[in-house]
C-alpha positions as CSV (number, residue, x, y, z in Angstrom):
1,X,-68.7,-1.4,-30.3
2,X,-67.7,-2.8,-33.7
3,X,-71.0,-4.5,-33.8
4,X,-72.8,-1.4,-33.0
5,X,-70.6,0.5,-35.5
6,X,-71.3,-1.9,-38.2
7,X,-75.6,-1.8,-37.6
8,X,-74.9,2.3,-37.6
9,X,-73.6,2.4,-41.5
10,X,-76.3,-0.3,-42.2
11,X,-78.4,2.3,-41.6
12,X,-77.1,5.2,-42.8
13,X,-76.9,2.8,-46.7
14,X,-80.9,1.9,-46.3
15,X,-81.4,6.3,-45.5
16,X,-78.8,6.6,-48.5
17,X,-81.2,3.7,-50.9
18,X,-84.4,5.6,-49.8
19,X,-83.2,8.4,-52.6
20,X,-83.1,5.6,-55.2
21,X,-86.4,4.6,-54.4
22,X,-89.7,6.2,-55.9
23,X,-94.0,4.9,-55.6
24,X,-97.0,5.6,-57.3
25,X,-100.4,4.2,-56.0
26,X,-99.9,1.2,-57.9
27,X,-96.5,1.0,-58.6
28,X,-92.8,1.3,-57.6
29,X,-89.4,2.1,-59.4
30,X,-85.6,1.5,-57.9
31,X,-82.7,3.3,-59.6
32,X,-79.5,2.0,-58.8
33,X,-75.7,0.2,-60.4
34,X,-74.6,-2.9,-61.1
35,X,-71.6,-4.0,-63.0
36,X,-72.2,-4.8,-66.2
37,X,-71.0,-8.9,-65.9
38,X,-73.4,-9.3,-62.7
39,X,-76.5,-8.1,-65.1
40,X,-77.3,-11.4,-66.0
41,X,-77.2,-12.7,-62.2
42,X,-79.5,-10.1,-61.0
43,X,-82.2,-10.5,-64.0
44,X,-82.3,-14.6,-62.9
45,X,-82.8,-13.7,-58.9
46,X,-85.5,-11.3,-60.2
47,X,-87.5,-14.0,-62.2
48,X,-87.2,-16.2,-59.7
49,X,-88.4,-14.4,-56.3
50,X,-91.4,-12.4,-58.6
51,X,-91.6,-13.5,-61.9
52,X,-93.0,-11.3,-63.9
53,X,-94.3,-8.8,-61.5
54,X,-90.4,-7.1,-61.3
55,X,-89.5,-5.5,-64.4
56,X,-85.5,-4.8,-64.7
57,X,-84.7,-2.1,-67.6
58,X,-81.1,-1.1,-68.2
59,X,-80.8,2.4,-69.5
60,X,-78.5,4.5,-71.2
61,X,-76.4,7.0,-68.6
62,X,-77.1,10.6,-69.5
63,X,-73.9,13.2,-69.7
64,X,-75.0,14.6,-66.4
65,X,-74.6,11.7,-64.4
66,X,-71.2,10.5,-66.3
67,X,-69.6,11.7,-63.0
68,X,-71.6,10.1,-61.1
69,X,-70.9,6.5,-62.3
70,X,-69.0,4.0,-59.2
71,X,-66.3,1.7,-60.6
72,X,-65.8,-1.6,-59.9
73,X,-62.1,-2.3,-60.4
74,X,-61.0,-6.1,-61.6
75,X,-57.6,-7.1,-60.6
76,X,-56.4,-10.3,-60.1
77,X,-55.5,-11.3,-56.0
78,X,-52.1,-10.2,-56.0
79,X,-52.8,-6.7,-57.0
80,X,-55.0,-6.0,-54.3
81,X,-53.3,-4.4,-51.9
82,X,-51.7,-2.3,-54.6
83,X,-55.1,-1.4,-55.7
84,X,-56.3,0.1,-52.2
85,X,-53.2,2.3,-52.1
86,X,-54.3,3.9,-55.2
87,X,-57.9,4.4,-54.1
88,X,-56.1,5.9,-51.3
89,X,-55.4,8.7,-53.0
90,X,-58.3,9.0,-55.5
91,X,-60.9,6.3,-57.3
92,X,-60.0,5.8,-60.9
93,X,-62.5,7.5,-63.4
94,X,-63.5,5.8,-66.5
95,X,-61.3,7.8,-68.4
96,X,-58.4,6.9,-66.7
97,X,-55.8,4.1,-66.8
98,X,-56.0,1.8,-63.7
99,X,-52.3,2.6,-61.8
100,X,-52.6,-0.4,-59.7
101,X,-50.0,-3.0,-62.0
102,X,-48.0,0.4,-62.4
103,X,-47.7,0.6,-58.3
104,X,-47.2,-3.4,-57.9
105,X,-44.0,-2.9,-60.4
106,X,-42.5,0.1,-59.0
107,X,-43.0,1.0,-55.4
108,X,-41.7,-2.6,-54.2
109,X,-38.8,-2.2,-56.6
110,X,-38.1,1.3,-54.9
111,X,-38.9,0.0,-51.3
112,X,-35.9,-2.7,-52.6
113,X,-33.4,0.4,-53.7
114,X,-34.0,1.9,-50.2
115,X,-33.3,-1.3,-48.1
116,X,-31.1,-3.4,-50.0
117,X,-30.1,-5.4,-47.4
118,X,-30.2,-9.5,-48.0
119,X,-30.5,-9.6,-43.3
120,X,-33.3,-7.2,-43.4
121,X,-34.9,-8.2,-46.5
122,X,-35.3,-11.7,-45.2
123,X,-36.4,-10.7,-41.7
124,X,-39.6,-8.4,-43.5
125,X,-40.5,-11.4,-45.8
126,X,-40.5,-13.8,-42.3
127,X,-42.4,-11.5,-40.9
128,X,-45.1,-10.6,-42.8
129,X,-45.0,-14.6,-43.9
130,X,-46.1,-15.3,-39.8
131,X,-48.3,-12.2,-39.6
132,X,-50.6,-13.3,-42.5
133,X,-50.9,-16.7,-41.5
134,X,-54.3,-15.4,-40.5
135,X,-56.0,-13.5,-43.3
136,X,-56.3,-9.9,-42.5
137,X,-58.2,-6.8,-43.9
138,X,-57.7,-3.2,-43.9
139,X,-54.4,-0.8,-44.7
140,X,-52.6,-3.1,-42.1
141,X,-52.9,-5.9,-44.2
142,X,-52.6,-4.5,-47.4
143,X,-49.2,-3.2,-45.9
144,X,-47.7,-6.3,-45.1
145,X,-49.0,-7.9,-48.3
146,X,-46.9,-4.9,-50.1
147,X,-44.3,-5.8,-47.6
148,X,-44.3,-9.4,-48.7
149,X,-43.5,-8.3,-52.2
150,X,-40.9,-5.5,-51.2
151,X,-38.9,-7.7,-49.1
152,X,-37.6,-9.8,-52.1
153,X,-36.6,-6.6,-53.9
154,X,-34.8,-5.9,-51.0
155,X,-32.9,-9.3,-51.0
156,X,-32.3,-8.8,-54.4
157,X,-30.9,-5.4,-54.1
158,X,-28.8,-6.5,-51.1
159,X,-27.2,-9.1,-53.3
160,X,-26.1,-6.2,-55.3
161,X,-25.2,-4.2,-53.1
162,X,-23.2,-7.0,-51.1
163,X,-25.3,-5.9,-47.6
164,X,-26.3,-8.2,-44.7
165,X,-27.1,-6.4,-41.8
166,X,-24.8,-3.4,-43.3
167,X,-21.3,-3.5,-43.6
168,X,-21.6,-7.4,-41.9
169,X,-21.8,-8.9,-45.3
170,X,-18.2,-7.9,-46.1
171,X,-17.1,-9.7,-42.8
172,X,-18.6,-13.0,-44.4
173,X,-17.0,-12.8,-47.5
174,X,-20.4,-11.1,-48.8
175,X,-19.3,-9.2,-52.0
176,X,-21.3,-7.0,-54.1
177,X,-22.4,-7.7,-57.7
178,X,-22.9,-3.9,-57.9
179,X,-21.4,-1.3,-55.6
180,X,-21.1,-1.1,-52.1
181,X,-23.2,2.0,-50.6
182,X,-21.1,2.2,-47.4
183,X,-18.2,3.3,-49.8
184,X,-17.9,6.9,-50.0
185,X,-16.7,6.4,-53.3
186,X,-20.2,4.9,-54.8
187,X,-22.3,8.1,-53.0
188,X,-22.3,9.4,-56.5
189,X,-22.8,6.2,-58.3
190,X,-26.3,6.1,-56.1
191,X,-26.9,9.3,-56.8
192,X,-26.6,8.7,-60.6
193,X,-28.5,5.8,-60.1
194,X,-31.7,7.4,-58.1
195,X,-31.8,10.1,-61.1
196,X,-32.1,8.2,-63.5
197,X,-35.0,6.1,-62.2
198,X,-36.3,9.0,-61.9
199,X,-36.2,10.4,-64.8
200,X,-37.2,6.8,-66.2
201,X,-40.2,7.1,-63.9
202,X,-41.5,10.9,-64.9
203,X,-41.1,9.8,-68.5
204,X,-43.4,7.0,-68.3
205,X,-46.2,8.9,-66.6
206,X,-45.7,12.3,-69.3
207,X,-46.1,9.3,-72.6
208,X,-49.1,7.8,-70.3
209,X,-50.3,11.3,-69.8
210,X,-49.8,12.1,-73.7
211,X,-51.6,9.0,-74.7
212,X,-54.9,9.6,-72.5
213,X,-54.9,13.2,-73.8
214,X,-54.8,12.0,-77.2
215,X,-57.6,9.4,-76.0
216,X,-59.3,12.3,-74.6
217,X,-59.0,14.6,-78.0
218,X,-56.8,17.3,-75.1
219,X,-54.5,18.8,-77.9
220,X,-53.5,21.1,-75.4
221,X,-53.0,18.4,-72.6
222,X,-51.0,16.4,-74.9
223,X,-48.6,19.2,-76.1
224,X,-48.0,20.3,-72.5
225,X,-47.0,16.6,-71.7
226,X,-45.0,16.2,-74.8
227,X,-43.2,19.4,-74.7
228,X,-42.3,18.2,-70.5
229,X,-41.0,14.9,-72.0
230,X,-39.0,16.3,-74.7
231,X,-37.8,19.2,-72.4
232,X,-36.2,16.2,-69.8
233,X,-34.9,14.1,-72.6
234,X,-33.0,17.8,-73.4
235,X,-31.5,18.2,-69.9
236,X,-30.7,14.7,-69.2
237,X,-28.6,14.7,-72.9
238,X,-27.1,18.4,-71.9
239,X,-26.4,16.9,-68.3
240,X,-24.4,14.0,-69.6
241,X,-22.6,16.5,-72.4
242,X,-21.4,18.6,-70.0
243,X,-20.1,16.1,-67.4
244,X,-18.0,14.2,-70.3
245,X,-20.2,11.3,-70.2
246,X,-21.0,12.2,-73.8
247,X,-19.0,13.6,-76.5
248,X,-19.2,17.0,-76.4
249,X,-20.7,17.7,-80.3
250,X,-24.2,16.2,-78.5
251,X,-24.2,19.9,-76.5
252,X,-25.5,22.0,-79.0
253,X,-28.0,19.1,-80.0
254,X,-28.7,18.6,-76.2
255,X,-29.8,22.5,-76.2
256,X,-31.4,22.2,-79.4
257,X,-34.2,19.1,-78.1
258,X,-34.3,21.5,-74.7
259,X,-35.3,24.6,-76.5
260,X,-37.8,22.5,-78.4
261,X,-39.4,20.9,-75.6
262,X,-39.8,24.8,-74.2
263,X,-41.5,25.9,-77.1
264,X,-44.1,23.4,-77.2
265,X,-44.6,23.4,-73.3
266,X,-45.3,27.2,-74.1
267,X,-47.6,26.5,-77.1
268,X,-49.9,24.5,-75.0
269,X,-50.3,27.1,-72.1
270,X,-51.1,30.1,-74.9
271,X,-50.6,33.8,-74.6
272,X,-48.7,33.4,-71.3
273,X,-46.9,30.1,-72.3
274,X,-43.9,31.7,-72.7
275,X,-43.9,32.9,-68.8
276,X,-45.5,29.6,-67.4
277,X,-43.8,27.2,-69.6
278,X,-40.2,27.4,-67.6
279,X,-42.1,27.7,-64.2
280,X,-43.7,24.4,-65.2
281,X,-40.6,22.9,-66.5
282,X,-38.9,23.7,-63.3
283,X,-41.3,22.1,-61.5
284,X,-40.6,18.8,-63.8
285,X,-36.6,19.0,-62.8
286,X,-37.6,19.5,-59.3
287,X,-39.7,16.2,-59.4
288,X,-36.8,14.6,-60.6
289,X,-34.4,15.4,-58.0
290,X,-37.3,14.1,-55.4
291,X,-36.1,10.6,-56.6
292,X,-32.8,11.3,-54.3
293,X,-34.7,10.5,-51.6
294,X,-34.2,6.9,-52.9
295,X,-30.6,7.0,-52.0
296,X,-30.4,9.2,-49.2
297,X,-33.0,7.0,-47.2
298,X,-30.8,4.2,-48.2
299,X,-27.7,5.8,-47.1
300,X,-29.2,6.4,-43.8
301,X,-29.9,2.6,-43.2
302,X,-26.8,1.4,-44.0
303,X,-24.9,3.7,-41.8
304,X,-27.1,3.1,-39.1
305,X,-26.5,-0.7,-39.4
306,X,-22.7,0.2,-39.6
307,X,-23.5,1.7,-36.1
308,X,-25.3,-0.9,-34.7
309,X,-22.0,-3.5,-36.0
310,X,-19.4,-1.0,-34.9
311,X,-21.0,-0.2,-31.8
312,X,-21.5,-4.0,-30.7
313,X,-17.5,-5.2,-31.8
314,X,-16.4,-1.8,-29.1
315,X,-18.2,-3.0,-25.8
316,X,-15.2,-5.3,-23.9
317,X,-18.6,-7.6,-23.3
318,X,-20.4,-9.9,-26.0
319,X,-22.8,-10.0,-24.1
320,X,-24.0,-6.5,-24.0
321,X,-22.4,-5.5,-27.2
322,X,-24.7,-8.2,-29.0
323,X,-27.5,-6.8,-27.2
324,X,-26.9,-3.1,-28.0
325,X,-26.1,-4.5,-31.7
326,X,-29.5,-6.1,-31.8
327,X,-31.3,-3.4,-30.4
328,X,-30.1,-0.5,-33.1
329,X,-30.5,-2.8,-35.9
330,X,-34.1,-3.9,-34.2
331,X,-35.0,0.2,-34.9
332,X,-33.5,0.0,-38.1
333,X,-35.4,-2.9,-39.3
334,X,-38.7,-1.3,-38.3
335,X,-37.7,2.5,-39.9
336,X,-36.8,0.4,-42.9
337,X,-40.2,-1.3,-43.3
338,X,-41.8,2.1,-42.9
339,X,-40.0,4.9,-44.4
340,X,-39.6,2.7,-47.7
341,X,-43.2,2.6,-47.9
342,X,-44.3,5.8,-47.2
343,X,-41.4,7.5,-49.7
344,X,-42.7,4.9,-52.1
345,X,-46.3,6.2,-51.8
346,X,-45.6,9.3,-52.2
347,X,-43.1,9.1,-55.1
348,X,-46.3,6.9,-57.1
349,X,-48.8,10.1,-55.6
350,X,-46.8,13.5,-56.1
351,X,-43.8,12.7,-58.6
352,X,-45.7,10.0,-61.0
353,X,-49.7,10.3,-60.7
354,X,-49.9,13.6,-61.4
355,X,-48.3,13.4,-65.0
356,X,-51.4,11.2,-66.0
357,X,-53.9,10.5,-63.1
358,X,-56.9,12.2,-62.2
359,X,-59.4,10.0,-60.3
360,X,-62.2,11.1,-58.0
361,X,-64.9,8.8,-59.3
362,X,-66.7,7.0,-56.4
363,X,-66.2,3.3,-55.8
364,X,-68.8,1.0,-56.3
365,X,-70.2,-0.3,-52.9
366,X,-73.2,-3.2,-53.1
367,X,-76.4,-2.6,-50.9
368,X,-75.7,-5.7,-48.2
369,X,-75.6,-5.9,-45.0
370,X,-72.7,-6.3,-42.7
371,X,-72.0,-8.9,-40.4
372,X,-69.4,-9.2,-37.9
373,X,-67.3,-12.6,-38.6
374,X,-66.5,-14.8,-35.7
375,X,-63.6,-15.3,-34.2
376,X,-61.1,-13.1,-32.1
377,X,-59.1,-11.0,-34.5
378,X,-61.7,-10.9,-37.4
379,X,-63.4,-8.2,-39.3
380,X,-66.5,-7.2,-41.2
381,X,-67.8,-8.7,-44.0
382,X,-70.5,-8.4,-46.5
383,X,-73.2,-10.6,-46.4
């Protein structure tokens, strides 16, 4: 069936090439793309399989068919998997900024916030060491190679948080360099620290998004993401006024900054600015507080391992109280390889993308043929 599968879009790319192709009674013309560095690659295989009877011209791509173009993304190896998550959710354009090295930093670093567990972190990292022994392809693959990454964040994190296998690591003398999260006094330390990533986070994409609309010539585009920024540096300085953590003279500056990130949010949406501008703005704060998820997923982990550890000391038997200890924290370990990720998605997609990517370009795709590889768990390959 895979074989059969793989024949079947072999021949729906020589239907698709049959639009590129054109004949006269003497002659013959193919349009097509090539990245620009393989040009020189293609004119020597020409020359040498006709000589002179192939003609390759390069010419210029008219404004109509600027949409049209594929891109060939370069990344080195270790971005790759990082890369495919982004083309998940939409090709980069031309005009864009690649995300990819912007995904590699932060969702493994937020995948470590959620887990933060030195036991678990460890386990994911042997795991997905074992599993990729053998090279594999696809989104399972590009998960585990993201998995690889995000487990040392998690180690790292756990060392902070003093966790190993939840509240175990304080029965080995496992302190935290940080906080501990299973203390209901730190609940609002990791609250803090969730909202301020992302804040951190949304700032980075609205300068990103400023940038390209400058890039872009967007005055508009750029006022809307300037007045945003300038608006959430406002809050977060109000915020911090009004809970003491600043003196309170910053107040009336704090509401100053606010009122004149408003006004430019409102300049750059015209006549009706001045309604839409606060709707917008809203919006901003509410992306913001979707960062919380950070610590509530993690506060559901390590009171589920505190389950599994308090649960398994309560049975009279060792026996069956290390079994029902390993089985809780087995269901833990797989919810914390997959919620992390998927949270960590969606904060890159909905919370950061939007402040500066666009995508929808098509990805470039060379006319070969496909060839199942041998061997039991292989996959396709291009040939």
């Amino acid at each position: 069936m895979k074989t059969w599968q793989l024949v079947c879009k072999d021949r729906l790319d020589e239907f698709d090439a049959f639009t590129k192709v054109g004949e006269t009674e003497y002659t013959f013309t193919i349009f097509g793309w090539v990245p620009l560095e393989d040009l020189g690659s293609l004119e020597d295989i020409l020359k040498k399989g006709f000589g002179k009877k192939v003609l390759l011209n390069v010419i210029d791509v008219p404004e109509s068919l600027a949409e049209k173009i594929p891109v060939a993304t370069r990344n080195p190896e270790v971005l790759s998997p990082f890369e495919d998550f982004v083309k998940m959710r939409a090709v980069p354009k031309y005009t864009d900024i690649d995300p990819s090295t912007l995904v590699a930093i932060f969702m493994p670093w937020f995948f470590g916030m959620m887990v933060g567990d030195v036991g678990y972190g460890v386990l994911m990292f042997l795991l997905s060491v074992i599993i990729l022994r053998k090279p594999m392809k696809g989104l399972f693959g590009d998960f585990l190679k993201a998995l690889r990454i995000s487990s040392i964040w998690s180690v790292l994190f756990g060392v902070l948080y003093g966790e190993y296998f939840g509240t175990l690591g304080k029965k080995i003398g496992l302190k935290p360099l940080w906080f501990s999260r299973s203390e209901p006094s730190s609940i609002k330390t990791l609250m803090v620290m969730a909202l301020a990533v992302g804040v951190a986070h949304i700032l980075l994409g609205l300068t990103i998004g400023v940038w390209n609309a400058l890039v872009h010539r967007s005055r508009s585009e750029a006022f809307e993401r300037l007045g945003m920024a300038i608006g959430l540096v406002g809050i977060v300085f109000l915020a911090a006024s009004l809970t003491s953590n600043l003196p309170h003279g910053y107040t009336t500056l704090s509401w100053v900054v606010l009122a004149v990130g408003m006004v430019t949010l409102a300049l750059s949406m015209g006549k009706i600015g001045f309604f839409l501008g606060p709707i917008e703005f809203v919006g901003v704060i509410g992306n913001v507080l979707s960062y919380l998820r950070i610590a509530a997923l993690g506060l559901a982990s390590v009171f589920l391992a505190k389950v599994a550890n308090d649960m398994g000391s309560m049975v009279g038997s060792v026996f069956v109280g290390i079994l029902i200890a390993i089985v809780i924290h087995a269901l833990n370990l797989v919810m914390g390889m997959l919620s992390p990720t998927i949270q960590s998605l969606r904060l890159q997609y909905v919370e950061f993308f939007r402040k500066f990517y666009e995508g929808g370009q098509s990805s470039f795709l060379p006319f070969r043929k496909r060839v199942l590889a041998a061997g039991k768990n292989s996959g396709s390959k291009l040939k």
